[in-house]
Every structure is written in structure tokens, then in C-alpha cells.
DRENPA-3360 file (N, C-alpha, C; in nm, 2 decimals, always signed):
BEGIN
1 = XXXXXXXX = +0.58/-2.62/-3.02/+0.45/-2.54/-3.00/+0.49/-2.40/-2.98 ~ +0.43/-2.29/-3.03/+0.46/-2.19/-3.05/+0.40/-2.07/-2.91 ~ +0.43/-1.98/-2.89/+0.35/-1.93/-2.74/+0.24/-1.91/-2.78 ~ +0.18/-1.86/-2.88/+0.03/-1.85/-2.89/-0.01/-1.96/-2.86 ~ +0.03/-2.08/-2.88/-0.09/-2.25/-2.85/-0.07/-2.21/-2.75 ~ +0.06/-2.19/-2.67/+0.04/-2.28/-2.50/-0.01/-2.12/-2.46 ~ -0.04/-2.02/-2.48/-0.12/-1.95/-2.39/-0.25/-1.99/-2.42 ~ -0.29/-2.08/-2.51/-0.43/-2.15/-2.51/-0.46/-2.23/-2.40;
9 = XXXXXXXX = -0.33/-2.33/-2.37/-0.33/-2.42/-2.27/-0.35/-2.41/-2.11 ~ -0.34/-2.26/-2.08/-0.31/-2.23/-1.96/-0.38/-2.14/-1.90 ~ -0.48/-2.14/-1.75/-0.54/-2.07/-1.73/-0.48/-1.88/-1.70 ~ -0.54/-1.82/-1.71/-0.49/-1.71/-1.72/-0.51/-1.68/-1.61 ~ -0.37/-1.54/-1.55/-0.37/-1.49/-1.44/-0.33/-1.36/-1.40 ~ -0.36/-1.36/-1.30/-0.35/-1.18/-1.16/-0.17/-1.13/-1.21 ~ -0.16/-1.06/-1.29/-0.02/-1.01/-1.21/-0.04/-0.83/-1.21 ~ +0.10/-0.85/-1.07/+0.09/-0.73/-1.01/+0.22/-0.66/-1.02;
17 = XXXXXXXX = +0.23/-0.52/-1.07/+0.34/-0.47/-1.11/+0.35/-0.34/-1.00 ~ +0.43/-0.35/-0.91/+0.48/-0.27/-0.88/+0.57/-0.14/-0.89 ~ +0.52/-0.01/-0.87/+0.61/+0.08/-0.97/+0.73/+0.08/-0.92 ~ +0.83/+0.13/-1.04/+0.99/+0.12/-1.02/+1.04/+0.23/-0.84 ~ +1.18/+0.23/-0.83/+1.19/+0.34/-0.72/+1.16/+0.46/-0.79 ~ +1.12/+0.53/-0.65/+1.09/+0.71/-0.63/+1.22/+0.72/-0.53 ~ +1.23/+0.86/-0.55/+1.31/+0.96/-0.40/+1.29/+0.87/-0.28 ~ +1.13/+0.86/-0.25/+1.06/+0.85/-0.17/+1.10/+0.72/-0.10;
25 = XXXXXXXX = +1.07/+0.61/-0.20/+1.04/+0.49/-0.17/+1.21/+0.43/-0.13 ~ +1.31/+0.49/-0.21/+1.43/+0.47/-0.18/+1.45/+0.51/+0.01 ~ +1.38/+0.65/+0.03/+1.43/+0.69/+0.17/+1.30/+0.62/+0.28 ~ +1.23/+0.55/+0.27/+1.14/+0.54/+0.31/+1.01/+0.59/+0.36 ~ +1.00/+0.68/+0.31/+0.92/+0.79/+0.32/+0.79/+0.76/+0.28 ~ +0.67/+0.74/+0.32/+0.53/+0.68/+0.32/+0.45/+0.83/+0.18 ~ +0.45/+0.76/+0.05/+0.41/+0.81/-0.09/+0.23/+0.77/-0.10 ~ +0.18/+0.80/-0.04/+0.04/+0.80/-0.11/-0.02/+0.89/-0.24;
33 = XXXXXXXX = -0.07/+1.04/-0.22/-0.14/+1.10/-0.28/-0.04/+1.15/-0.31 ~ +0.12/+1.18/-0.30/+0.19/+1.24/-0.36/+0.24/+1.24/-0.49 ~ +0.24/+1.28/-0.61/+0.24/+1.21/-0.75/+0.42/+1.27/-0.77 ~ +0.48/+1.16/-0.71/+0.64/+1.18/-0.70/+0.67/+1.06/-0.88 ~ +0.77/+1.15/-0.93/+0.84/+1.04/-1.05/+0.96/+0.92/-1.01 ~ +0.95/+0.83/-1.12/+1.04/+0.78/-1.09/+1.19/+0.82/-1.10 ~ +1.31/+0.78/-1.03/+1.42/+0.81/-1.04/+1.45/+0.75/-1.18 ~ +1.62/+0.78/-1.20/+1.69/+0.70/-1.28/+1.67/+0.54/-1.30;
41 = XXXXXXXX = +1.70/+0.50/-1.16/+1.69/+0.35/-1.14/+1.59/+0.32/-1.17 ~ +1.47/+0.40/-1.11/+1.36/+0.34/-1.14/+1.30/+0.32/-1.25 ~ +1.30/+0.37/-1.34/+1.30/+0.38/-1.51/+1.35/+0.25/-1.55 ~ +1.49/+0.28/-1.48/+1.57/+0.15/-1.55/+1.50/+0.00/-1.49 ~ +1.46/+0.03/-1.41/+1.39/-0.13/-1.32/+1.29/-0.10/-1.39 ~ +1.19/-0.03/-1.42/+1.07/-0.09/-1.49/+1.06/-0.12/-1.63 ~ +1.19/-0.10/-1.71/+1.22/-0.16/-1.84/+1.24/-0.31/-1.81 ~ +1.35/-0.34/-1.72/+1.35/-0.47/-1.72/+1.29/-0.57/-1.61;
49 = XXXXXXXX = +1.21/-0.52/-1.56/+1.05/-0.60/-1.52/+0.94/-0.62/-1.63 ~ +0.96/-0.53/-1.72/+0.89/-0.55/-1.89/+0.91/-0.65/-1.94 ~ +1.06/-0.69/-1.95/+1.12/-0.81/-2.01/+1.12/-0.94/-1.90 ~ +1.09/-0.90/-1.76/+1.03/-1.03/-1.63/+0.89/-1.06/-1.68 ~ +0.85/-0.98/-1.67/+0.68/-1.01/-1.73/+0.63/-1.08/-1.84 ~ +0.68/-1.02/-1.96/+0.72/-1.13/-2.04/+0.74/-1.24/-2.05 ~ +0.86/-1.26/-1.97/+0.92/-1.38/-2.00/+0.74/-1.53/-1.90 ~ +0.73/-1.45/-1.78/+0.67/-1.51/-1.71/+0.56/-1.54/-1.74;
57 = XXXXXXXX = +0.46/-1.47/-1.83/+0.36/-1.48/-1.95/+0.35/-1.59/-2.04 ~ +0.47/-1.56/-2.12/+0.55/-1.68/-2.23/+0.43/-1.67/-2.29 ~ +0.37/-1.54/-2.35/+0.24/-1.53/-2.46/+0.32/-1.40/-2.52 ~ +0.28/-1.39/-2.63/+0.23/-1.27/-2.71/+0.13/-1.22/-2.75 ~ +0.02/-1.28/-2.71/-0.12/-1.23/-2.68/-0.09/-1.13/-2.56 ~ -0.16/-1.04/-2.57/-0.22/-0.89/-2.57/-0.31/-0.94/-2.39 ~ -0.27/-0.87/-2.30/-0.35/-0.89/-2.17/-0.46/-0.88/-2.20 ~ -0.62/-0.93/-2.08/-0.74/-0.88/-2.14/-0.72/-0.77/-2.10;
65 = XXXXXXXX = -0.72/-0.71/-1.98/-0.66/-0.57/-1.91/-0.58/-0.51/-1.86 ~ -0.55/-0.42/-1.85/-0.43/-0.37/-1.80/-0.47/-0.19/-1.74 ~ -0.50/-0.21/-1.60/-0.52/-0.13/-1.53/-0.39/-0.09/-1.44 ~ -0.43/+0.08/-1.46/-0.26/+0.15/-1.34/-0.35/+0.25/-1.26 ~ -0.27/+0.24/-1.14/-0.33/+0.40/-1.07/-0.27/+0.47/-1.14 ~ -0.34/+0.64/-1.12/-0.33/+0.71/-1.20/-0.22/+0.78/-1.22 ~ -0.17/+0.75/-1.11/+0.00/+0.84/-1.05/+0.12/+0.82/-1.16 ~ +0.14/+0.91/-1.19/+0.28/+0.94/-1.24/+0.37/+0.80/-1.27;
73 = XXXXXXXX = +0.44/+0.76/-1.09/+0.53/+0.64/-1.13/+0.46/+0.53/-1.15 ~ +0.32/+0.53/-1.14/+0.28/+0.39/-1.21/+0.25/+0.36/-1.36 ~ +0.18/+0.53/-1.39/+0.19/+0.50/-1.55/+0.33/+0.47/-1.59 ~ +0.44/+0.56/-1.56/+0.56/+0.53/-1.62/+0.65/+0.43/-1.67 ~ +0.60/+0.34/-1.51/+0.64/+0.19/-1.50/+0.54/+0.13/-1.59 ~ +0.43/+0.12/-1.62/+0.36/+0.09/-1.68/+0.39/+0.10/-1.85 ~ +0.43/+0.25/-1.89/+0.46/+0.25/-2.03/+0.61/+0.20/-2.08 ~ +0.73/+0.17/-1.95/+0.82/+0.14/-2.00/+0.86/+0.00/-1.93;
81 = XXXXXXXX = +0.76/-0.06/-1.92/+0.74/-0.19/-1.87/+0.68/-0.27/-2.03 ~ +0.64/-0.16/-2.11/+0.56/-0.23/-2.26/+0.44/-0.24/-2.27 ~ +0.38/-0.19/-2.14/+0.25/-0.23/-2.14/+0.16/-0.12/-2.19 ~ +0.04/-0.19/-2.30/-0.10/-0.05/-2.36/-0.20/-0.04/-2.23 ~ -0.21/+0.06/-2.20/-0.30/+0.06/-2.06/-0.42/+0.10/-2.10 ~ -0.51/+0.03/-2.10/-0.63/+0.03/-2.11/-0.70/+0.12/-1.98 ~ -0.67/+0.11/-1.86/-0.78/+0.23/-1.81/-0.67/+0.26/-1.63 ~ -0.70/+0.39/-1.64/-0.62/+0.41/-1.47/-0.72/+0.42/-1.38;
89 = XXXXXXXX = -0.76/+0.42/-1.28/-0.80/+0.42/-1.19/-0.79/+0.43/-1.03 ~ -0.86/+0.54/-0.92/-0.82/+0.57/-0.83/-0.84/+0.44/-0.73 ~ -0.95/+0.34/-0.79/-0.94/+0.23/-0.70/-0.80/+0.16/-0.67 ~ -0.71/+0.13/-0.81/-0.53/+0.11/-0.77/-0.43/+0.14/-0.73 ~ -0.50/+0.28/-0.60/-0.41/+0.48/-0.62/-0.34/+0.36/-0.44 ~ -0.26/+0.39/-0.40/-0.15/+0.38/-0.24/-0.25/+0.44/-0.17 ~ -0.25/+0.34/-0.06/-0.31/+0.38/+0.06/-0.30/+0.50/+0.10 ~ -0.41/+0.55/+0.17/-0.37/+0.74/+0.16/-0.33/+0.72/+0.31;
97 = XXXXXXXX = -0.24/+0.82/+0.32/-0.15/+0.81/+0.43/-0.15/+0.96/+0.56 ~ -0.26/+1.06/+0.46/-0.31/+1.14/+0.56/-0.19/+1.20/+0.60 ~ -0.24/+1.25/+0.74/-0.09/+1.33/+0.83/+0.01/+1.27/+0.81 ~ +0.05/+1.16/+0.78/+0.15/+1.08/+0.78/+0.23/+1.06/+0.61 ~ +0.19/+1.15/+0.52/+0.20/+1.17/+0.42/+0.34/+1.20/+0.43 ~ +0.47/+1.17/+0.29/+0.61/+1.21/+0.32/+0.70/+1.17/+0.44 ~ +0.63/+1.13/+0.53/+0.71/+1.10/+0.65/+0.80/+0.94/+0.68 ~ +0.90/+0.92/+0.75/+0.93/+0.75/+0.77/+0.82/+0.72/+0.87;
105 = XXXXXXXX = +0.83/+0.59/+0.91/+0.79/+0.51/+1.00/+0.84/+0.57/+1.15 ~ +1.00/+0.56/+1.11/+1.09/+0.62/+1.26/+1.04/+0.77/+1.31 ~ +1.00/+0.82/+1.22/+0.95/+0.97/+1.22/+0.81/+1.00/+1.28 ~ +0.74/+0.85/+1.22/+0.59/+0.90/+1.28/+0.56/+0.80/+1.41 ~ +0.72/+0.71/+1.48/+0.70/+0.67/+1.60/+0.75/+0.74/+1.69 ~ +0.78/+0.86/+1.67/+0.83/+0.97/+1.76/+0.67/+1.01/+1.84 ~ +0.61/+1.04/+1.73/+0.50/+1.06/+1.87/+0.34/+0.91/+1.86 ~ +0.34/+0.85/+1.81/+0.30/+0.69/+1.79/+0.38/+0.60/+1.80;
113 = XXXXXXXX = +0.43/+0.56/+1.95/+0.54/+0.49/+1.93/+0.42/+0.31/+1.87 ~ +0.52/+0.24/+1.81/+0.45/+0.14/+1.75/+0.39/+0.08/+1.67 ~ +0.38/+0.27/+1.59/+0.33/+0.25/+1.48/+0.33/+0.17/+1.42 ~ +0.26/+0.09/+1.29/+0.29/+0.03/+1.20/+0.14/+0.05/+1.13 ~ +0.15/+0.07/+0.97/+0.00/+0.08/+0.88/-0.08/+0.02/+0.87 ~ -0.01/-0.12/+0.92/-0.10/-0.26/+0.93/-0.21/-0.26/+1.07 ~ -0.17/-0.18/+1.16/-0.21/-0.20/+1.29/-0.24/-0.12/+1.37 ~ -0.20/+0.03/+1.33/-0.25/+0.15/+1.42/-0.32/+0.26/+1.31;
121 = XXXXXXXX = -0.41/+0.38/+1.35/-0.48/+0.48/+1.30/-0.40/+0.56/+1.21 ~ -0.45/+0.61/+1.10/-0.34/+0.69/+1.03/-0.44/+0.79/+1.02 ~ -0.41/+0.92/+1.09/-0.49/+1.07/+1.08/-0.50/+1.13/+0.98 ~ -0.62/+1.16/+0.93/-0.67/+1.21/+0.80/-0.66/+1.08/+0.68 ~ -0.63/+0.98/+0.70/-0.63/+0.89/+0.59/-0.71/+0.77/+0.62 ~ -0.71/+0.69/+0.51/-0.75/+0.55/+0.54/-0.73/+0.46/+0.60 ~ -0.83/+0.37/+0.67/-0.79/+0.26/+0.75/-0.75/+0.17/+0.69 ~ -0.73/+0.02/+0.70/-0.70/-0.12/+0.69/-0.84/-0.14/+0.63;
129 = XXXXXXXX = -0.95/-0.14/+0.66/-1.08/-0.17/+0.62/-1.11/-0.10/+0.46 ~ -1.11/+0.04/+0.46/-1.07/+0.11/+0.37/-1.04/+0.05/+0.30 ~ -0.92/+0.07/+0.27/-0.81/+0.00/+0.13/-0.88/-0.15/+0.12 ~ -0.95/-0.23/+0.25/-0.95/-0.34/+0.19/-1.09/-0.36/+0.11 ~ -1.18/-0.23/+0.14/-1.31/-0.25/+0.04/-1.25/-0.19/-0.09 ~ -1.11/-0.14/-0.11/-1.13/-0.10/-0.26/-1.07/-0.21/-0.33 ~ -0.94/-0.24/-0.28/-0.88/-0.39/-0.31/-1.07/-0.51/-0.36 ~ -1.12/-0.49/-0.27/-1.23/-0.59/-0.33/-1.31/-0.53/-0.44;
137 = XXXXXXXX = -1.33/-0.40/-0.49/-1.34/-0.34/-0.63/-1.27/-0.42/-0.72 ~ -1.14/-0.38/-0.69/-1.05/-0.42/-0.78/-1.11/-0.59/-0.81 ~ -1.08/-0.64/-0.77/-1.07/-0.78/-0.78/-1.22/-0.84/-0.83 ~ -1.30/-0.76/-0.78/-1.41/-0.77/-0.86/-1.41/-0.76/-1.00 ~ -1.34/-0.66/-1.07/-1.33/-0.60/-1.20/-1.22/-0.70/-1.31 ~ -1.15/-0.76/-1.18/-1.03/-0.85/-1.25/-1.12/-0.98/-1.28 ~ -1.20/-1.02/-1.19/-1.23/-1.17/-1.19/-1.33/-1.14/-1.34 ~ -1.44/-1.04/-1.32/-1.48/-1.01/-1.46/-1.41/-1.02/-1.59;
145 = XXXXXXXX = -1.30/-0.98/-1.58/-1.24/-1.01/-1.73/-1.11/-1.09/-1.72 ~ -1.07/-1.22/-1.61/-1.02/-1.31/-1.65/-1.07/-1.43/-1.73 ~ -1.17/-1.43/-1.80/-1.25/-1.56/-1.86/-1.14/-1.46/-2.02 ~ -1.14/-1.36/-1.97/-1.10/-1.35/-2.15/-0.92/-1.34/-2.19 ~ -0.87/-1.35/-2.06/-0.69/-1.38/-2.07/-0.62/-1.30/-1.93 ~ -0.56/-1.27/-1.94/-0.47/-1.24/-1.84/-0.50/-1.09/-1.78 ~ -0.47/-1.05/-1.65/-0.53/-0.94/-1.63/-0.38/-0.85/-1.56 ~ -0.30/-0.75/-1.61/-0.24/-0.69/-1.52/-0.25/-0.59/-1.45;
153 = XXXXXXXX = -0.20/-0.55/-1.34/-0.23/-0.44/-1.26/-0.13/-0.37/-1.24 ~ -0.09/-0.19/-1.17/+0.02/-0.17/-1.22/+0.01/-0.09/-1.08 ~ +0.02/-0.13/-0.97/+0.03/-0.03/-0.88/+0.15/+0.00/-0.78 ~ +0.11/+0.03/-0.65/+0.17/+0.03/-0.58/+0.21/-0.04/-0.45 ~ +0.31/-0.05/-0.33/+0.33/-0.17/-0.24/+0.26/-0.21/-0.13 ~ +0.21/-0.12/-0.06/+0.12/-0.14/+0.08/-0.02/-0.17/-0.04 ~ -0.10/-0.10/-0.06/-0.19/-0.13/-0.20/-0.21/-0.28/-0.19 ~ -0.13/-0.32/-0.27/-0.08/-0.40/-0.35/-0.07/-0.53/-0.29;
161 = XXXXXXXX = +0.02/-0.54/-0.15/+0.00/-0.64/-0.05/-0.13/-0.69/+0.02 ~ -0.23/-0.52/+0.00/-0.41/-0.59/+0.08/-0.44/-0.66/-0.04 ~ -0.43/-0.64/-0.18/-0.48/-0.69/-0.28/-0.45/-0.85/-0.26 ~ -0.33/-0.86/-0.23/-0.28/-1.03/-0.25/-0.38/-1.04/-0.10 ~ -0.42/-1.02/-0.02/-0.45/-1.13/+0.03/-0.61/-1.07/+0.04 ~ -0.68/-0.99/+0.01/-0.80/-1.01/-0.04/-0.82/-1.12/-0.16 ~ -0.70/-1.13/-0.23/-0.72/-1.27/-0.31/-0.73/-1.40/-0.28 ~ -0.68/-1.39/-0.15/-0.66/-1.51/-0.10/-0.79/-1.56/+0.05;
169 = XXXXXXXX = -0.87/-1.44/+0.07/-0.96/-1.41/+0.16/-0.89/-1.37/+0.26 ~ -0.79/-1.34/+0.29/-0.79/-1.25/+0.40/-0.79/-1.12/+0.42 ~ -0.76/-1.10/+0.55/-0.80/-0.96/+0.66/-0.68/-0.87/+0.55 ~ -0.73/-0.75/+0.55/-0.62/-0.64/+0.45/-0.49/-0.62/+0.58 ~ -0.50/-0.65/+0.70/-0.37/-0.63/+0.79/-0.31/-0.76/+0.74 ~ -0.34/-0.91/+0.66/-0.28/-0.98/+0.69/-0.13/-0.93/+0.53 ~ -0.19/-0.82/+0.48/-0.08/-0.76/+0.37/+0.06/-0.78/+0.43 ~ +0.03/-0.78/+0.59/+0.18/-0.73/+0.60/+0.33/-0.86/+0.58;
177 = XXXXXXXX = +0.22/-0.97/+0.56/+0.34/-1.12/+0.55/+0.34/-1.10/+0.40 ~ +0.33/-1.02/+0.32/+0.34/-1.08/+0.14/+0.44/-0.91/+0.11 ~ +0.57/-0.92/+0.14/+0.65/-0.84/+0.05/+0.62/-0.79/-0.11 ~ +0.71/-0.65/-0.15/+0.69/-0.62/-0.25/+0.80/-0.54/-0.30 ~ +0.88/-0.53/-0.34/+0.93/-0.43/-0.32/+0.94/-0.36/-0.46 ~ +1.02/-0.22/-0.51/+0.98/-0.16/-0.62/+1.00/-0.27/-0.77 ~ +0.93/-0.23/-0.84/+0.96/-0.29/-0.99/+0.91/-0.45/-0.96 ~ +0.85/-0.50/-0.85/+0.87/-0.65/-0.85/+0.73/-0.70/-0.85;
185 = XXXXXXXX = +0.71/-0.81/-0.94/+0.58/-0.89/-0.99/+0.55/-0.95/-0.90 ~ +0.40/-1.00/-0.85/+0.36/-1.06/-0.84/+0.25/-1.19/-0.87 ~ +0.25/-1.32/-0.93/+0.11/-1.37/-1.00/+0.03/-1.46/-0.90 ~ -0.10/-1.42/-0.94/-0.20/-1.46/-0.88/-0.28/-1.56/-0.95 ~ -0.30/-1.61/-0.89/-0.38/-1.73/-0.97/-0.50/-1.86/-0.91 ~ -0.51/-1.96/-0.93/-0.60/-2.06/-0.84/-0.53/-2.21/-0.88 ~ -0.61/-2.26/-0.76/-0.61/-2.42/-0.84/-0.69/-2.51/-0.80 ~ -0.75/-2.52/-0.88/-0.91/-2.61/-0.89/-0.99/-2.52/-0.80;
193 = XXXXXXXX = -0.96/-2.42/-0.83/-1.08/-2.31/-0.76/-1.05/-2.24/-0.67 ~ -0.90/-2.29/-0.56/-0.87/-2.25/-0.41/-0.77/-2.13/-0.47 ~ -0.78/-2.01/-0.44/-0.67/-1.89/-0.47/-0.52/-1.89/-0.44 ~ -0.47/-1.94/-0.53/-0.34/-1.91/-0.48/-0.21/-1.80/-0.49 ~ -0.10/-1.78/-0.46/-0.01/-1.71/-0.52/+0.10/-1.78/-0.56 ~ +0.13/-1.76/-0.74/+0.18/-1.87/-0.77/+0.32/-1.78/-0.76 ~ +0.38/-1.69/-0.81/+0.50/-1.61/-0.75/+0.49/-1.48/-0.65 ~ +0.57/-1.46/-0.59/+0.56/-1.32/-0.48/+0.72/-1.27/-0.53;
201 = XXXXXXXX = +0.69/-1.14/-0.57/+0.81/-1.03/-0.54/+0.93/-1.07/-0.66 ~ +0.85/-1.11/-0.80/+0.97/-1.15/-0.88/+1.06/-1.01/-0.90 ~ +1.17/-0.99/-0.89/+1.23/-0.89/-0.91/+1.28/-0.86/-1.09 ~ +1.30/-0.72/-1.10/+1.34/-0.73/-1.26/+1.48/-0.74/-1.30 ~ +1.52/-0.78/-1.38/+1.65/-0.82/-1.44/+1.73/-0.74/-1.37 ~ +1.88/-0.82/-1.31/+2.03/-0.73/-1.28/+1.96/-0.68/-1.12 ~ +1.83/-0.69/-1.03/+1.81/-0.65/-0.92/+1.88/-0.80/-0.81 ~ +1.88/-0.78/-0.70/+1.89/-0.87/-0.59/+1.78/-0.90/-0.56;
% end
């Protein structure tokens, strides 16, 4: 049977593309609105997350969509990942991180000791609630055009984590149990109706 039948056979699903490394994301430095590029590596990780995707698909049919935030490293990851992007959008854009913008974690518990984005105020930026009514945009727009095949997304990691569990009905803090790290897939999917996640954090070829 050739992959066109069996992508007939199989319900279609959520995947989530994480963009390759930045400067940023290598030093840990919290990237929201900053439209930073990818590195070397990261270039090179989102080629072969192209060829992870792929393989995990196992179609040659054409996604129904293929939505990126608008940012720099996600189109990038997005065009050398192989993918035709049908529309960018700021609903897919990284949690905006406000005063905390460029900074580490260790940096902004100097004076918030405890911090974490899952659980304390971020000044000038969005909450947890926030991100999690856009994440339900999103997913609204996905469920709309999975009746017609597979839907990808091409964003970013905090993002990206409320998404998985807005898919799953939970709280956008519960993001913080579902990893991501750069270049790495996630698919979403159901079964018999109940949401599930059928992989977390596929990494792209030659990564650990």
C-alpha cells in the first residue's frame, strides 16, 4: 500500500513544530517579542526535523494547514523544515515576557525570588490566562480544518506547552509537565473522542 492509501486510513493530526536554536534559547534567555534568528545549529536542526516530520506523517499529501508565528525563527524553521505556510499569525507569537524580556530565570530571581512563568506575574506582559485564551483561538482554528487532513503549527516553547494542554483541557500552568525543546515535534491527536498526545518532544535527526 502506498502512503497516499494509508494517509486515507488514518485519522489526521495536531503537530507542533518547535523553532530550531537562537543565541537566546541556547543561553536561556526568555525570547518573546524579540524577532532573534536562528543560529547555525539551528538551521541545521530544522532541516532535519523536516525529514522527523515526514517520516512521522508517512503521507505525501500536502497538510490542510500550516500555520507559523510571524517571527523570524519560526518562519525559518518552518521554510527549511519543507513546509508551504499557508498563514502566520500573532495568535502562535511566545508568550510576551514584558520586563522580563532577554533576561534568564536566575536573573529575574534576583529580585522575584521564585519565579517561574508558570506561577508568578510577569511585568508588562502576559499572564497564564492570557496565553491560555489565545492557545484556545488556536485550537479553535485547528479543530476547524482537521476534518480536511493534518494540521501543522510552527511555533514556539512556553506557547506551545499551554497549547498541549489546552488540548487536553487543562489549566495553561499545567504547560509546565509537557517539555519541548528547540526543533522538537509534538502530535496531537484523540481516541474515540478523549484528546490525547500521541508523541511529546520528538527530537530532529543526530539531536539527543
Amino acid at each position: 500500500m502506498d502512503n497516499n492509501s494509508q494517509s486515507l486510513d488514518r485519522a489526521p493530526a495536531v503537530y507542533l513544530l518547535r523553532h530550531g536554536q537562537t543565541e537566546w534559547s541556547e543561553s536561556g534567555q526568555h525570547t518573546g517579542r524579540t524577532d532573534i534568528p536562528l543560529t547555525a545549529r539551528g538551521e541545521q536542526q530544522a532541516r532535519r526535523a523536516g525529514a522527523v516530520l515526514a517520516r512521522l506523517r508517512a503521507t505525501d499529501v500536502q497538510p490542510a494547514l500550516v500555520l507559523t508565528s510571524p517571527r523570524q525563527r519560526a518562519l525559518r524553521t518552518a521554510e527549511l523544515a519543507g513546509l508551504a505556510v499557508g498563514e502566520t499569525t500573532e495568535s502562535l507569537a511566545e508568550w510576551d515576557y514584558g520586563d522580563y524580556e532577554g533576561l534568564t530565570t536566575p536573573q529575574i530571581r534576583e529580585s522575584d525570588p521564585g519565579w517561574t512563568v508558570w506561577t508568578h506575574a510577569i511585568p508588562g506582559g502576559e499572564s497564564a490566562e492570557q496565553v491560555g485564551a489565545r492557545a484556545t483561538t488556536v485550537l479553535d482554528r485547528v479543530r476547524s480544518a482537521l476534518p480536511g487532513g493534518d494540521v501543522v503549527l510552527v511555533g514556539h516553547g512556553h506557547f506551545s506547552r499551554v497549547l498541549i494542554a489546552a488540548w487536553l483541557a487543562m489549566t495553561p500552568s499545567d504547560g509546565v509537565h509537557f517539555g519541548l525543546d528547540p526543533a522538537g515535534i509534538t502530535v496531537l491527536g484523540d481516541e474515540r473522542g478523549d484528546p490525547q498526545v500521541r508523541r511529546l518532544n520528538v527530537p530532529p535527526w543526530g539531536e539527543d
